[in-house]
C-alpha positions as CSV (number, residue, x, y, z in Angstrom):
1,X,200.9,71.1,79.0
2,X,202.4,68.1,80.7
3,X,199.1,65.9,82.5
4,X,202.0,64.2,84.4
5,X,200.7,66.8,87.1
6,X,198.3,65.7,90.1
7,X,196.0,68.8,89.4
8,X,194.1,67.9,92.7
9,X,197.0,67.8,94.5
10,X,198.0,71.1,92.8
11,X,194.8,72.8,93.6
12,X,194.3,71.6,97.1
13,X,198.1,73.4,97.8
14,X,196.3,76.7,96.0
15,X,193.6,76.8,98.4
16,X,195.5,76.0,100.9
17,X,197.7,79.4,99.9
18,X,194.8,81.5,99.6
19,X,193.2,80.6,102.8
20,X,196.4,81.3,104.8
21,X,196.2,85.0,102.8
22,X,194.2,85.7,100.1
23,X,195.9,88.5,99.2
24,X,199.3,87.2,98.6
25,X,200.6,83.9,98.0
26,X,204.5,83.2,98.2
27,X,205.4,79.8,96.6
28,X,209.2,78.7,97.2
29,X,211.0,76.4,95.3
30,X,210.8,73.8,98.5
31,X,207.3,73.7,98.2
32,X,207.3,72.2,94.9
33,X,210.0,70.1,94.8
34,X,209.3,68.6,98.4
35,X,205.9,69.5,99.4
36,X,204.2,69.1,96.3
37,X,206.8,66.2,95.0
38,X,207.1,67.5,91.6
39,X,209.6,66.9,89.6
40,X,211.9,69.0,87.7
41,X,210.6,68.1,84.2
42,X,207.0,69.1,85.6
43,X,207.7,72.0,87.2
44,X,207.2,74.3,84.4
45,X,203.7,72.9,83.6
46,X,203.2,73.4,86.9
47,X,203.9,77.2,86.8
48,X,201.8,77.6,83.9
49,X,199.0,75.7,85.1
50,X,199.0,77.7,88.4
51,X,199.6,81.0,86.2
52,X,196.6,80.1,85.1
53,X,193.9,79.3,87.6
54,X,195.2,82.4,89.6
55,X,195.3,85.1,87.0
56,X,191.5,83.9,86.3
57,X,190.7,84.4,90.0
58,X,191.9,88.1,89.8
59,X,195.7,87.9,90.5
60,X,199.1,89.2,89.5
61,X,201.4,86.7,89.4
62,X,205.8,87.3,89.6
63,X,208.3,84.6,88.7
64,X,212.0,84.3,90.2
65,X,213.6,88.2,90.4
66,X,210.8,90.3,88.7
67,X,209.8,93.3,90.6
68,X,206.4,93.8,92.0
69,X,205.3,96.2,94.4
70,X,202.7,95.4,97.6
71,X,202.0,97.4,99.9
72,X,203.7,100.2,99.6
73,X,206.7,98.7,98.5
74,X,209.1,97.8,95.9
75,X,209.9,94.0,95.9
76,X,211.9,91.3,94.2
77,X,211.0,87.8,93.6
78,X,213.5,86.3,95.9
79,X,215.7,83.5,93.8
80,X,214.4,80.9,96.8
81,X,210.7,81.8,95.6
82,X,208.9,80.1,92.3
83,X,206.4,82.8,92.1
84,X,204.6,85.7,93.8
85,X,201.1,86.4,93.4
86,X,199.3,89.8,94.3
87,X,195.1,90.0,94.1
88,X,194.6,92.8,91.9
89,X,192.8,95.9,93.4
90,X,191.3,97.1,89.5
C-alpha cells in the first residue's frame, strides 16, 4: 500500500460519509481528486485502504459500474462515482 496517503485526512472524509448516512456512502471521483487532493498515483491505495476500514465496519462496498441493489432496487455504480458502499443487513 502507498503511505503517500493522509490516512487522517482519509478517515475524517469517512466519518464524515457515514454521519451524513450510515447506511450508504456514495464517493465520486470529484471528491477524491479535489476534495480529498489525491492524486492519481494514490488513488488506488486509497480505494483499497477505504475497502478496507468499511468492509470491517459491516459494509458492502461497489466500484465504478458493478451492480448492487438497495432498497429495493437494482443499481449501477455510476462511471462519475469511485465507489458505493451498502451496510450489510446479515
Amino acid at each position: 500500500m502507498n503511505y503517500n496517503l493522509d490516512f487522517k485526512k482519509v478517515d475524517d472524509f469517512l466519518r464524515q460519509k457515514l454521519n451524513e448516512n450510515g447506511n450508504i456512502i456514495i464517493c465520486t471521483y470529484y471528491e477524491i481528486n479535489f476534495k480529498l487532493d489525491i492524486s492519481e498515483n494514490d488513488e488506488n491505495s486509497f480505494l483499497i485502504y477505504v475497502r478496507e476500514k468499511l468492509e470491517n465496519l459491516g459494509y458492502d462496498v461497489y466500484f465504478t459500474n458493478s451492480k448492487y441493489f438497495y432498497d429495493n432496487q437494482e443499481k449501477i455504480v455510476n462511471t462519475n462515482e469511485a465507489f458505493v458502499a451498502i451496510k450489510s443487513i446479515y
